[in-house]
SENU-856303 format. One record per residue: x, y, z of N, C-alpha, C in turn; residue in one letter. Coordinates in Angstrom, 2 decimals, padded with zeros to 5 digits. Example, Ala and Ser with C-alpha at 12.3 -4.5 7.8 and 13.67 -1.06 7.14 Angstrom:
! SENU-856303
<pt n_east="013.19" n_north="-005.69" n_up="007.80" ca_east="012.30" ca_north="-004.50" ca_up="007.80" c_east="013.20" c_north="-003.30" c_up="007.80" rest="A"/>
<pt n_east="012.85" n_north="-002.25" n_up="007.08" ca_east="013.67" ca_north="-001.06" ca_up="007.14" c_east="012.90" c_north="000.03" c_up="007.87" rest="S"/>
This chain:
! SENU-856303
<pt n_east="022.68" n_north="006.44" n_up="-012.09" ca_east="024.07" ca_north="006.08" ca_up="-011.83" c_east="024.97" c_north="007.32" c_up="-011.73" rest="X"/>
<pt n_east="024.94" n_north="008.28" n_up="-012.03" ca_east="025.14" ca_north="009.95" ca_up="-012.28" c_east="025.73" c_north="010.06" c_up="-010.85" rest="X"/>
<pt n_east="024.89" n_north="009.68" n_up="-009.37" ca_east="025.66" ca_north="010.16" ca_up="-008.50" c_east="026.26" c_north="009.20" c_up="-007.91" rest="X"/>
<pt n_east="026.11" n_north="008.02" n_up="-008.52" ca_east="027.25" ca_north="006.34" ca_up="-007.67" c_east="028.04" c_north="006.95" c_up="-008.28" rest="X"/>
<pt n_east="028.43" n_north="007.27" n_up="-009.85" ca_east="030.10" ca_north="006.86" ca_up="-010.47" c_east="029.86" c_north="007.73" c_up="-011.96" rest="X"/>
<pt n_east="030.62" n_north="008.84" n_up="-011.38" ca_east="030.74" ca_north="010.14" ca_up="-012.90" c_east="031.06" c_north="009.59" c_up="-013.90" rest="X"/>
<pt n_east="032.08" n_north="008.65" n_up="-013.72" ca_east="033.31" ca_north="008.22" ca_up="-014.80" c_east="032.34" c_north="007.22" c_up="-015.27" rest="X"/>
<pt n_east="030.83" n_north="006.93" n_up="-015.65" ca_east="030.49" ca_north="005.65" ca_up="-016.11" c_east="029.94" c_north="006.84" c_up="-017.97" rest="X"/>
<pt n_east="030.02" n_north="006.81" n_up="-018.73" ca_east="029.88" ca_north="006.79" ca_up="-019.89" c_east="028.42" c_north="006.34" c_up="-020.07" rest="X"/>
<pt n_east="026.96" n_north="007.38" n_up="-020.56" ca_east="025.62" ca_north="007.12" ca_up="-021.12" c_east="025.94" c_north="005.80" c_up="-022.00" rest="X"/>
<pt n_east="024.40" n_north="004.78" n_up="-021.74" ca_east="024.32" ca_north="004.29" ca_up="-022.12" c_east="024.70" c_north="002.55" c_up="-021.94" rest="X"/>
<pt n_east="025.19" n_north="001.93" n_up="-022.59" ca_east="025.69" ca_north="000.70" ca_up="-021.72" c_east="026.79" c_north="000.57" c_up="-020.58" rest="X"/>
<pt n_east="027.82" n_north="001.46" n_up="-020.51" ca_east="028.36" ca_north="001.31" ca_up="-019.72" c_east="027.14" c_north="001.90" c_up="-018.07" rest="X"/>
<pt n_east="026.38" n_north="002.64" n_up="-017.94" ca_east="025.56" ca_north="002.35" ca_up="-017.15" c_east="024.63" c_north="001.26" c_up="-016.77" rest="X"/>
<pt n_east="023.93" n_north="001.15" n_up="-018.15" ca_east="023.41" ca_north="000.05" ca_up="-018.06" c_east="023.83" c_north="-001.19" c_up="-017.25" rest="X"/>
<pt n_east="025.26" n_north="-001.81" n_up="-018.01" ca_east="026.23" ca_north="-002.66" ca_up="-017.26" c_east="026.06" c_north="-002.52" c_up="-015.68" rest="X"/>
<pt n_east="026.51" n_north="-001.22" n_up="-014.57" ca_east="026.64" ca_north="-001.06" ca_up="-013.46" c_east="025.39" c_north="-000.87" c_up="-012.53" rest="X"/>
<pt n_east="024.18" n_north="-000.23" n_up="-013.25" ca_east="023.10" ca_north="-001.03" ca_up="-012.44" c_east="022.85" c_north="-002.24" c_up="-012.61" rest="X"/>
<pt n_east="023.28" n_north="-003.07" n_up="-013.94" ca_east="022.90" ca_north="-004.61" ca_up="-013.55" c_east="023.42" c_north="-005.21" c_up="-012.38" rest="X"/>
<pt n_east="024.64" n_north="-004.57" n_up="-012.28" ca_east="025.72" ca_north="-005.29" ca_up="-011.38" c_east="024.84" c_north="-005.19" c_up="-010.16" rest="X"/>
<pt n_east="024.74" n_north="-003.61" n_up="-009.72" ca_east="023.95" ca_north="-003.65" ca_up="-008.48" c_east="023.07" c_north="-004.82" c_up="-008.54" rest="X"/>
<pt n_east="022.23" n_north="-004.84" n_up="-009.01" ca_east="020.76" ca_north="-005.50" ca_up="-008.87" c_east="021.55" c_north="-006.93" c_up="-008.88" rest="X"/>
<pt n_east="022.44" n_north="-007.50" n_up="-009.94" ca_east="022.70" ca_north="-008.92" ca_up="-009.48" c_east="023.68" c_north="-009.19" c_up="-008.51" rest="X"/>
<pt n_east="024.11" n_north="-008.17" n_up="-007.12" ca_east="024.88" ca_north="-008.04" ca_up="-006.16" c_east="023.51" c_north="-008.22" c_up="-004.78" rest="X"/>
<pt n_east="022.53" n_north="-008.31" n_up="-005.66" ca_east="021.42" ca_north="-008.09" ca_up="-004.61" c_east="020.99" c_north="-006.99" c_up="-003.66" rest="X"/>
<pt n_east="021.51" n_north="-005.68" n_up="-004.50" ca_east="021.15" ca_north="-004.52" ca_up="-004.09" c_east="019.97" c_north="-003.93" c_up="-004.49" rest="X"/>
<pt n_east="019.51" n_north="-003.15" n_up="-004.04" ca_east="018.12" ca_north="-002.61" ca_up="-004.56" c_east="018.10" c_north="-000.63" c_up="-004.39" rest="X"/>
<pt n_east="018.79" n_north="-000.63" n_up="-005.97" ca_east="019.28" ca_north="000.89" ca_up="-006.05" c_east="017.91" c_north="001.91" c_up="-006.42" rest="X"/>
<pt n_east="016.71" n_north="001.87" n_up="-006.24" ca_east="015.33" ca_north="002.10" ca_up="-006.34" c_east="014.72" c_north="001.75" c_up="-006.61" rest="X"/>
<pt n_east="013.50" n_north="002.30" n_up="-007.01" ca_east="011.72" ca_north="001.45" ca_up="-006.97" c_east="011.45" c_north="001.92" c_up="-008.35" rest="X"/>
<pt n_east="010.38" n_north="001.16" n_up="-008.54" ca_east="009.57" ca_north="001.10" ca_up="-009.90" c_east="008.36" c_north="001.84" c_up="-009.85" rest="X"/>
<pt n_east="007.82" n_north="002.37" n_up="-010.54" ca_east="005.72" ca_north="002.70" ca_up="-010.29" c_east="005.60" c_north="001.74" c_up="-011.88" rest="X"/>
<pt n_east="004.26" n_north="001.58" n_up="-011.66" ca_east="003.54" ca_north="000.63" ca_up="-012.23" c_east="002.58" c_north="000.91" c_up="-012.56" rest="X"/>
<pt n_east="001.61" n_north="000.71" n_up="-013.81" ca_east="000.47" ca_north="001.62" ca_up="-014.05" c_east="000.01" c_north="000.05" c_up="-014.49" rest="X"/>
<pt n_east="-000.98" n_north="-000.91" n_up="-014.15" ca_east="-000.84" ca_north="-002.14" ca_up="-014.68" c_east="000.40" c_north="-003.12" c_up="-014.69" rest="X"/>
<pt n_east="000.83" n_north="-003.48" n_up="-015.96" ca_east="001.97" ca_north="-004.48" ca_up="-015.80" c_east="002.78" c_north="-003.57" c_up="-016.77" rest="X"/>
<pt n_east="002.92" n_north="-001.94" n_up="-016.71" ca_east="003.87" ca_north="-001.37" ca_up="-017.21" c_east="004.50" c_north="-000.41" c_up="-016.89" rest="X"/>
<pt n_east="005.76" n_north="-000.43" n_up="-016.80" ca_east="006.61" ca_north="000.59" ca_up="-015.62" c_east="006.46" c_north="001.89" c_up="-015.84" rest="X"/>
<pt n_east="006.22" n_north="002.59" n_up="-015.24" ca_east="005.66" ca_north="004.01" ca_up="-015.33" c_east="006.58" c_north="005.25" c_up="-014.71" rest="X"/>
<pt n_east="007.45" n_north="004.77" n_up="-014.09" ca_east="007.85" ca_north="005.76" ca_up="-013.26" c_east="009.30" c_north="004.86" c_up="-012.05" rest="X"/>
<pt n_east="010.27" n_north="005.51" n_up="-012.16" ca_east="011.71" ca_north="005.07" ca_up="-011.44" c_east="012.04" c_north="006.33" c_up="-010.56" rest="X"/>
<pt n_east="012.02" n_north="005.73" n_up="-009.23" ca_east="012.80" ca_north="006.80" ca_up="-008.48" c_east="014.22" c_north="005.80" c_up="-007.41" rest="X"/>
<pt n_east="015.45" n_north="006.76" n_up="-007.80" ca_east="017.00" ca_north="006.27" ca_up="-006.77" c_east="016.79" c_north="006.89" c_up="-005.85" rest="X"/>
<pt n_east="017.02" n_north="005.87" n_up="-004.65" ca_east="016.89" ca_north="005.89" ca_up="-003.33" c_east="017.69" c_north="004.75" c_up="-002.35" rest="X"/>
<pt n_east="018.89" n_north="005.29" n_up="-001.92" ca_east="019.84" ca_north="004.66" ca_up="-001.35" c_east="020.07" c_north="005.34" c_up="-000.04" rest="X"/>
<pt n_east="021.37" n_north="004.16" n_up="001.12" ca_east="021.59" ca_north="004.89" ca_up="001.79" c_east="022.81" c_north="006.07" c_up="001.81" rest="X"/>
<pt n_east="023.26" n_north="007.26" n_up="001.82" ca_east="023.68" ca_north="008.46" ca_up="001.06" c_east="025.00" c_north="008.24" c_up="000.75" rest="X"/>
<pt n_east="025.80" n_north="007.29" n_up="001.66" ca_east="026.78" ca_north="007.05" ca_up="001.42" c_east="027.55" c_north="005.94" c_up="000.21" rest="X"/>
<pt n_east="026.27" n_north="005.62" n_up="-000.21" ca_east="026.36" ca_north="004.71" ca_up="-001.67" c_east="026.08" c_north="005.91" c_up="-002.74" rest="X"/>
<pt n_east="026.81" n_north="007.14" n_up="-002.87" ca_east="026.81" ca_north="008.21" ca_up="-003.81" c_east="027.83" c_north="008.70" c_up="-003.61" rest="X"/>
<pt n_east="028.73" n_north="008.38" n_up="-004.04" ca_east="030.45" ca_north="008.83" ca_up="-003.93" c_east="030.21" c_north="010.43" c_up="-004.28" rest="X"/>
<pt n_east="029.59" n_north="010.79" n_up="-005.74" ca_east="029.80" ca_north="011.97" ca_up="-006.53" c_east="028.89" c_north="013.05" c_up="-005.37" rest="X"/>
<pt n_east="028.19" n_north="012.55" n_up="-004.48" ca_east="027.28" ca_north="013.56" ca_up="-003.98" c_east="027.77" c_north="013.42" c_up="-002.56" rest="X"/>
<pt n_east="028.07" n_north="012.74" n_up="-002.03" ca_east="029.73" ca_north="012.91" ca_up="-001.34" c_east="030.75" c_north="013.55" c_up="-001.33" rest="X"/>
<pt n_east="030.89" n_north="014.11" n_up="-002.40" ca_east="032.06" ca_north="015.08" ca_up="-003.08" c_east="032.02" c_north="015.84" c_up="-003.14" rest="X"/>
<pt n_east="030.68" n_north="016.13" n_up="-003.75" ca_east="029.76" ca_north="017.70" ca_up="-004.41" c_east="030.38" c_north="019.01" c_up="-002.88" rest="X"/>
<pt n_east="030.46" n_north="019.63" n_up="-003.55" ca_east="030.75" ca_north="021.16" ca_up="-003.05" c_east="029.32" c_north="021.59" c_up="-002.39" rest="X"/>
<pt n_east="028.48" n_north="021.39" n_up="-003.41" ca_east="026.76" ca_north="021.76" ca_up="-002.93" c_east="026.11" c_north="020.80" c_up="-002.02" rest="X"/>
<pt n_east="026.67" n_north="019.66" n_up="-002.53" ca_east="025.07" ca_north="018.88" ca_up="-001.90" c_east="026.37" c_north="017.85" c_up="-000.93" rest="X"/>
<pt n_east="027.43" n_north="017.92" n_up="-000.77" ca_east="028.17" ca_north="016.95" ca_up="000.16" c_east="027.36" c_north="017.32" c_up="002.02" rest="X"/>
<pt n_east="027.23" n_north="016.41" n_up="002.67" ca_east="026.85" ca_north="016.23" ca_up="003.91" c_east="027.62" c_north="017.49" c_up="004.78" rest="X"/>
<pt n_east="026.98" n_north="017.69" n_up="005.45" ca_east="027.29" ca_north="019.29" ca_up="006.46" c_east="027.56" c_north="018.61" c_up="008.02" rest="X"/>
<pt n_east="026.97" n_north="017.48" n_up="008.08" ca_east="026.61" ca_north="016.99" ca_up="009.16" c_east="027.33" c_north="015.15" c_up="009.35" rest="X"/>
<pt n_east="027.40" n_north="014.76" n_up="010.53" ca_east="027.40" ca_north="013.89" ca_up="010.44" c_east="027.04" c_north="012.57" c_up="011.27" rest="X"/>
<pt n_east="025.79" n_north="012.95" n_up="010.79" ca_east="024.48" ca_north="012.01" ca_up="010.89" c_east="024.75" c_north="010.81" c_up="010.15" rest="X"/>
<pt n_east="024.37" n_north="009.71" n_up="011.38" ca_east="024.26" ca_north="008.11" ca_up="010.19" c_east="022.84" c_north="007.36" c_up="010.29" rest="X"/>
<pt n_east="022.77" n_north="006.88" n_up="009.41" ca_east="021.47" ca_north="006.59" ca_up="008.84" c_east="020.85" c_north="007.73" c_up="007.92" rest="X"/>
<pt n_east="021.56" n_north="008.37" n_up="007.33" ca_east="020.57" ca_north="009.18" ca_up="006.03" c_east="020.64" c_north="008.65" c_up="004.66" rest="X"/>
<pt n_east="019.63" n_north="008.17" n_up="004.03" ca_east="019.24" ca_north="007.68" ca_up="002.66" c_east="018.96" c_north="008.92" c_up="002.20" rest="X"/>
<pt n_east="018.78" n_north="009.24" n_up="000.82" ca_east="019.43" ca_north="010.04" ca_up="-000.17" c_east="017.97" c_north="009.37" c_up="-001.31" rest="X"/>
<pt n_east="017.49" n_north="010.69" n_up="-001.49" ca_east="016.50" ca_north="010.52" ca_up="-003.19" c_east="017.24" c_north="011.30" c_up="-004.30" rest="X"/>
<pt n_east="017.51" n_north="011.03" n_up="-005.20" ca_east="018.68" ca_north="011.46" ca_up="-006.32" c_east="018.20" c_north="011.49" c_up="-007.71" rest="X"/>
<pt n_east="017.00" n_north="011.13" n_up="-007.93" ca_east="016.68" ca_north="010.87" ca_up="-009.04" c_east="014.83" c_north="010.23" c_up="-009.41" rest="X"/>
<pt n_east="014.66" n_north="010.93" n_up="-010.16" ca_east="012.91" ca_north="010.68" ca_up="-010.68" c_east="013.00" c_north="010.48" c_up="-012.06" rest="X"/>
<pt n_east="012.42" n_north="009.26" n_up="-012.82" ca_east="011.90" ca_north="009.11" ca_up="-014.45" c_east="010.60" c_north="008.88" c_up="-014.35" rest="X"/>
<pt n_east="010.10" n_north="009.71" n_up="-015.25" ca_east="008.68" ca_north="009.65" ca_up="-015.29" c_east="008.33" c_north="009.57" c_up="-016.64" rest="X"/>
<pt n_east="007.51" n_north="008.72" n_up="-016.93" ca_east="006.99" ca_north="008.47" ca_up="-018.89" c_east="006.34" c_north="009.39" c_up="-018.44" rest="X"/>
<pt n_east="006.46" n_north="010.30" n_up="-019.99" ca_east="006.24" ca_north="011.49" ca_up="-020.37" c_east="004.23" c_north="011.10" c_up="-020.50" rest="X"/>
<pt n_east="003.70" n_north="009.57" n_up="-020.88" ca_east="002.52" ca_north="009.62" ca_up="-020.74" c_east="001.66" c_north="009.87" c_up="-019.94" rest="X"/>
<pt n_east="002.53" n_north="009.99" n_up="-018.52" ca_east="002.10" ca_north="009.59" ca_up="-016.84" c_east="002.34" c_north="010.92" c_up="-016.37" rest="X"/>
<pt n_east="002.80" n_north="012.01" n_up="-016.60" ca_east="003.38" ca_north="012.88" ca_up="-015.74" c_east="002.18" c_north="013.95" c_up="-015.48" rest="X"/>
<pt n_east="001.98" n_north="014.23" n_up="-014.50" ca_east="001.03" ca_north="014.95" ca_up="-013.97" c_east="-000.39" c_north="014.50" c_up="-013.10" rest="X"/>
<pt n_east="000.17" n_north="012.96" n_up="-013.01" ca_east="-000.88" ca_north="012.01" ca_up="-012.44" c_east="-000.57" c_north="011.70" c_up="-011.34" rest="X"/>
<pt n_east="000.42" n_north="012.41" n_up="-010.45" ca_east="000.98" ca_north="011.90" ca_up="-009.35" c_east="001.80" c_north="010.58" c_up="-009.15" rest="X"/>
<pt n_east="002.08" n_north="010.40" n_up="-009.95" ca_east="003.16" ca_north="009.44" ca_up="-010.37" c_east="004.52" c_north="009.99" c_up="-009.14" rest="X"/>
<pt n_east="005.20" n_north="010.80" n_up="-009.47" ca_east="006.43" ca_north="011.47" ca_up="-008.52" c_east="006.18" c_north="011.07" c_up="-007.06" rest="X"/>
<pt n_east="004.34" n_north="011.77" n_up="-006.88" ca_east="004.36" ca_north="011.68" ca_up="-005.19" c_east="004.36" c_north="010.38" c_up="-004.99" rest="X"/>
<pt n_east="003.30" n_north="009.31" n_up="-005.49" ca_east="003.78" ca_north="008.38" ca_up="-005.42" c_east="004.68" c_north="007.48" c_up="-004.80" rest="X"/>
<pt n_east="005.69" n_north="007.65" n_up="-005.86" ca_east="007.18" ca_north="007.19" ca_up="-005.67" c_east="008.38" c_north="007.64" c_up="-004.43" rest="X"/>
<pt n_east="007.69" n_north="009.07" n_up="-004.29" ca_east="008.32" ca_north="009.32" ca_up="-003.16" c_east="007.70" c_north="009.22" c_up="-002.24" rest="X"/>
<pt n_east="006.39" n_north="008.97" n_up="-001.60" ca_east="005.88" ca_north="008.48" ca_up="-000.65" c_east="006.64" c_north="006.72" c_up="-000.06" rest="X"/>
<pt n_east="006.55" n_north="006.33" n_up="-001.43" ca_east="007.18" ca_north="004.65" ca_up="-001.35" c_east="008.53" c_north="004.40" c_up="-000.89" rest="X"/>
<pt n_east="009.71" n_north="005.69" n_up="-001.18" ca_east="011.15" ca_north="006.05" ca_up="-001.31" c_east="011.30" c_north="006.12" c_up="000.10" rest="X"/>
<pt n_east="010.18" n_north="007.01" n_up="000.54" ca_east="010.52" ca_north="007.23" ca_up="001.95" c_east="009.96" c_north="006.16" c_up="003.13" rest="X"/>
<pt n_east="009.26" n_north="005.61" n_up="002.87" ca_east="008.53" ca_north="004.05" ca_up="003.64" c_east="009.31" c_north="002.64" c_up="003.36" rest="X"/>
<pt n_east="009.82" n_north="002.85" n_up="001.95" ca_east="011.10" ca_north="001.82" ca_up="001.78" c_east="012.17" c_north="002.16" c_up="002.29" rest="X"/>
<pt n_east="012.86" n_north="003.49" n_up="002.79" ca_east="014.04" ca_north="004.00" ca_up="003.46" c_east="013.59" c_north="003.60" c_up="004.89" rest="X"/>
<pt n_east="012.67" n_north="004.12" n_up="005.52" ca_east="012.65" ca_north="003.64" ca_up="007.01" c_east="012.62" c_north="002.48" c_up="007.04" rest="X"/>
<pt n_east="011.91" n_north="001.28" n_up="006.70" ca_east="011.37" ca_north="000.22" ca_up="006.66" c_east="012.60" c_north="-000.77" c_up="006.66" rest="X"/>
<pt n_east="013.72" n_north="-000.16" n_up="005.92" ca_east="015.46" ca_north="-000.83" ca_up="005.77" c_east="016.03" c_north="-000.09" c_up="006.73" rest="X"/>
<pt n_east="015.96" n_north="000.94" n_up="007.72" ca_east="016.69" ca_north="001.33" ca_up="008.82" c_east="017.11" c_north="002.79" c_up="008.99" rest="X"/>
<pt n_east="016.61" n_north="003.51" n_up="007.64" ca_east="017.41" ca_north="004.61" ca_up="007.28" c_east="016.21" c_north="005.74" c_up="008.98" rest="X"/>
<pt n_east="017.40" n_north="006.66" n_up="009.52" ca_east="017.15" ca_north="007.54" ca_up="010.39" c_east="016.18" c_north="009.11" c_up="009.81" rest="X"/>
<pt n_east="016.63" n_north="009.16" n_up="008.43" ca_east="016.31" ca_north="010.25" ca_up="008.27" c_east="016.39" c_north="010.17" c_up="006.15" rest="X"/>
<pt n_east="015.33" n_north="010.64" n_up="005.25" ca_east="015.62" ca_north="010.69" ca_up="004.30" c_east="015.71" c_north="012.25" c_up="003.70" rest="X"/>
<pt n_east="016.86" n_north="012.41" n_up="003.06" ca_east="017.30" ca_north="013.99" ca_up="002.35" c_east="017.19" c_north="013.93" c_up="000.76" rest="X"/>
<pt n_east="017.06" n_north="015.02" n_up="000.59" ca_east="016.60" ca_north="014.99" ca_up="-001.50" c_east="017.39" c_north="016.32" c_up="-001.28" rest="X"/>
<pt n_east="017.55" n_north="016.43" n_up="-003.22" ca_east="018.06" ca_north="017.55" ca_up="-003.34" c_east="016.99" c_north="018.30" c_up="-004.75" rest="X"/>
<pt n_east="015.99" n_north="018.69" n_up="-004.44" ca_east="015.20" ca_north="019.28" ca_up="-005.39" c_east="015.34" c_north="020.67" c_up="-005.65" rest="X"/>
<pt n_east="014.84" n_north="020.70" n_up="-007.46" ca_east="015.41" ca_north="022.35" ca_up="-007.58" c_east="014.54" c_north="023.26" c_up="-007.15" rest="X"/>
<pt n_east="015.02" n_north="024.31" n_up="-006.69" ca_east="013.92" ca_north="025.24" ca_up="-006.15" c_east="012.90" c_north="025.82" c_up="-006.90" rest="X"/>
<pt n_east="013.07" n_north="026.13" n_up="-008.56" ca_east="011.94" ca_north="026.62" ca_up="-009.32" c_east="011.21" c_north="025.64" c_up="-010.22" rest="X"/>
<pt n_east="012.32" n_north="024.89" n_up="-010.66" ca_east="011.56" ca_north="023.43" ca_up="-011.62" c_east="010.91" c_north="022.75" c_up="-011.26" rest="X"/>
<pt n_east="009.74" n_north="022.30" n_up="-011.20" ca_east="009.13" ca_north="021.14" ca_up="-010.71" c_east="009.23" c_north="020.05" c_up="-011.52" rest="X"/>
<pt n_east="009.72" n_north="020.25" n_up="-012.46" ca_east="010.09" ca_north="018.83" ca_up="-013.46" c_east="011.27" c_north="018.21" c_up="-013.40" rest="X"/>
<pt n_east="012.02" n_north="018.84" n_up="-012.18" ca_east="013.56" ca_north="018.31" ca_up="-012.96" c_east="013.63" c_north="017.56" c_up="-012.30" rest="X"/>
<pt n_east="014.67" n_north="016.59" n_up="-012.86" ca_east="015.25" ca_north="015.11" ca_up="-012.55" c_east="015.01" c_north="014.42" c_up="-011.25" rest="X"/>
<pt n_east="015.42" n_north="015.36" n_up="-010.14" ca_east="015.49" ca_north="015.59" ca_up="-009.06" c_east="014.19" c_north="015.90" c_up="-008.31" rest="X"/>
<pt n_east="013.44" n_north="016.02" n_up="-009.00" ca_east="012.05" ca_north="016.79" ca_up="-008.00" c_east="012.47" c_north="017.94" c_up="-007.94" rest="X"/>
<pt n_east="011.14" n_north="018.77" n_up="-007.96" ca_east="011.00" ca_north="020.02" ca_up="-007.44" c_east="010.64" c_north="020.14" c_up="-005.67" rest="X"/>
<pt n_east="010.76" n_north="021.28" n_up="-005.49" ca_east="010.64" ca_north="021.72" ca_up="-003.94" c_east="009.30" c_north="021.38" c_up="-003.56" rest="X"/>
<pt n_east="008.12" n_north="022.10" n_up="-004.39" ca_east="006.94" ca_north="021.77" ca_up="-003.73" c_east="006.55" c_north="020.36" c_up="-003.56" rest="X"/>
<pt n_east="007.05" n_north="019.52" n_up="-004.21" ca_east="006.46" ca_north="017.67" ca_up="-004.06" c_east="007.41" c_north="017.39" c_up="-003.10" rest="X"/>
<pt n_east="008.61" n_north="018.26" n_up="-002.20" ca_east="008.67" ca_north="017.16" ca_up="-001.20" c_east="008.03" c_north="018.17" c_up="000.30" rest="X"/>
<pt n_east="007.76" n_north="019.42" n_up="000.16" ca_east="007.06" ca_north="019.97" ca_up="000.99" c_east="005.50" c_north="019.49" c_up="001.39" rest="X"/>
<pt n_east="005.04" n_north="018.97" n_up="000.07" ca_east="003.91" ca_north="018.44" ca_up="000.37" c_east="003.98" c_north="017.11" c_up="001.23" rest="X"/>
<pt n_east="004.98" n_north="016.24" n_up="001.17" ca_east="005.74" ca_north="015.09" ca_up="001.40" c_east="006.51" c_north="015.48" c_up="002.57" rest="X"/>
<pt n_east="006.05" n_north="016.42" n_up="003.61" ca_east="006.60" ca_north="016.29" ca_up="004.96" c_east="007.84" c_north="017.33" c_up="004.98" rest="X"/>
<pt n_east="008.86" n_north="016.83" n_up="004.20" ca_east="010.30" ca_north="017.26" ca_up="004.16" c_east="010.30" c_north="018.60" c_up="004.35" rest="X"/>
<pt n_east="011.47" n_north="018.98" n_up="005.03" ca_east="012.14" ca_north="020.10" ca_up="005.47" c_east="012.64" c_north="020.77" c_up="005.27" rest="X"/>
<pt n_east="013.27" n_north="022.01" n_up="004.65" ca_east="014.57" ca_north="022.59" ca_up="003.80" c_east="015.30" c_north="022.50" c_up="005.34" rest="X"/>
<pt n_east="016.81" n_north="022.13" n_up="004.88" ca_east="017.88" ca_north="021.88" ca_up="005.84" c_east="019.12" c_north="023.23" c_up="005.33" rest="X"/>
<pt n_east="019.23" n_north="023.32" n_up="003.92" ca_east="020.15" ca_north="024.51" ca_up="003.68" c_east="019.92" c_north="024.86" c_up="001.96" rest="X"/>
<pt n_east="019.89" n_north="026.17" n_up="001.97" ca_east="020.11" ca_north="025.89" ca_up="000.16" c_east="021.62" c_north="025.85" c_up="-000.61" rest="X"/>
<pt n_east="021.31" n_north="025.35" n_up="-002.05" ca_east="022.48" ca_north="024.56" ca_up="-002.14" c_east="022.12" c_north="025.44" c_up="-004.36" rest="X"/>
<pt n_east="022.56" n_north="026.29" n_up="-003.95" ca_east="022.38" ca_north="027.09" ca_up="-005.10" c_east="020.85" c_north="027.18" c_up="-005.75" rest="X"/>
<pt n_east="020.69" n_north="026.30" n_up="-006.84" ca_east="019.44" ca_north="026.50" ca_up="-007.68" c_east="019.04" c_north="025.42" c_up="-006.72" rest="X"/>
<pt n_east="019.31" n_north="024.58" n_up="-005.97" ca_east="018.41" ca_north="023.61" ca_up="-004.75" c_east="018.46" c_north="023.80" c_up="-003.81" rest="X"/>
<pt n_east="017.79" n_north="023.19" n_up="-003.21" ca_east="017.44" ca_north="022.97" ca_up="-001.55" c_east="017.76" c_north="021.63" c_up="-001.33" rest="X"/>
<pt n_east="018.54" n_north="021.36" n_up="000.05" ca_east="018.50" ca_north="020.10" ca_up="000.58" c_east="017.59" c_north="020.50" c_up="001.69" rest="X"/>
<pt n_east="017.09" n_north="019.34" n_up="001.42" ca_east="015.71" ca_north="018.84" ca_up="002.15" c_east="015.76" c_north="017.58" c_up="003.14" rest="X"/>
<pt n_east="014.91" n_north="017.16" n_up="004.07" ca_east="015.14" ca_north="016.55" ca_up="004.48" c_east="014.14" c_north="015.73" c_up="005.67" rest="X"/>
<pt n_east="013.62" n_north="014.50" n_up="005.59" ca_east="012.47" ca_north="013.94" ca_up="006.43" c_east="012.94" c_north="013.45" c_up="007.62" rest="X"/>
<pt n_east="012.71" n_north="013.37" n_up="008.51" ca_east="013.21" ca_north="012.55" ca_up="009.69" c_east="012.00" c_north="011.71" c_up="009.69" rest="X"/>
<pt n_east="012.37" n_north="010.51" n_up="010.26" ca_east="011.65" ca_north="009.13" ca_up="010.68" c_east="010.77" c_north="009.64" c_up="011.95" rest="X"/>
């Protein structure tokens, strides 16, 4: 929720605003699944449902391209991580973005971390994506359909 709406307060007041999504019948990302237990969450919208990254100085749009969906976010149980869980999810992020219409999908991963929130650089290089510009400690990246 970090890049829909700054002003939402950890914790329930997030909680609260993805419910909303989901009972608005939106679908603000995907699940991984290891059996019948959730393993892994990645946000994946179309970019303009991210006000704060809209805004951003770094990562606001350069261009103006329509149809770009936006990856913003990776949780991974700490039991799962290193199992390809991430690629995964972003393989799915980006087949669920075309599959709803999106032209082109962009991430903003950090360039040295491979753990952070966001993805690292090498899991979306492996994953096709493009560097489009760097954007301090990231890269925007970016897949075309």
């Amino acid at each position: 929720m970090y890049w829909r709406d700054r002003g939402l307060r950890h914790g329930a007041p997030k909680e609260r605003a993805m419910a909303e999504l989901v009972a608005a019948g939106r679908e603000p990302g995907l699940l991984a699944y290891d059996d019948e237990s959730p393993v892994g969450w990645v946000a994946v919208a179309p970019r303009e449902e991210y006000a704060a990254l809209l805004a951003s100085p770094q990562y606001r749009p350069r261009d103006e391209d329509v149809g770009v969906w936006a990856i913003t976010c990776f949780v991974i149980d700490k039991e799962v991580r290193r199992r390809g869980v991430a690629a995964a999810l972003l393989a799915a992020a980006v087949e669920y973005a075309f599959a709803h219409g999106a032209a082109a999908v962009e991430a903003y991963p950090h360039v040295a971390k491979g753990d952070d929130y966001m993805g690292g650089l090498a899991l979306y290089e492996r994953a096709g994506f493009v560097k489009v510009r760097d954007a301090n400690k990231r890269a925007i990246v970016r897949r075309q359909r």
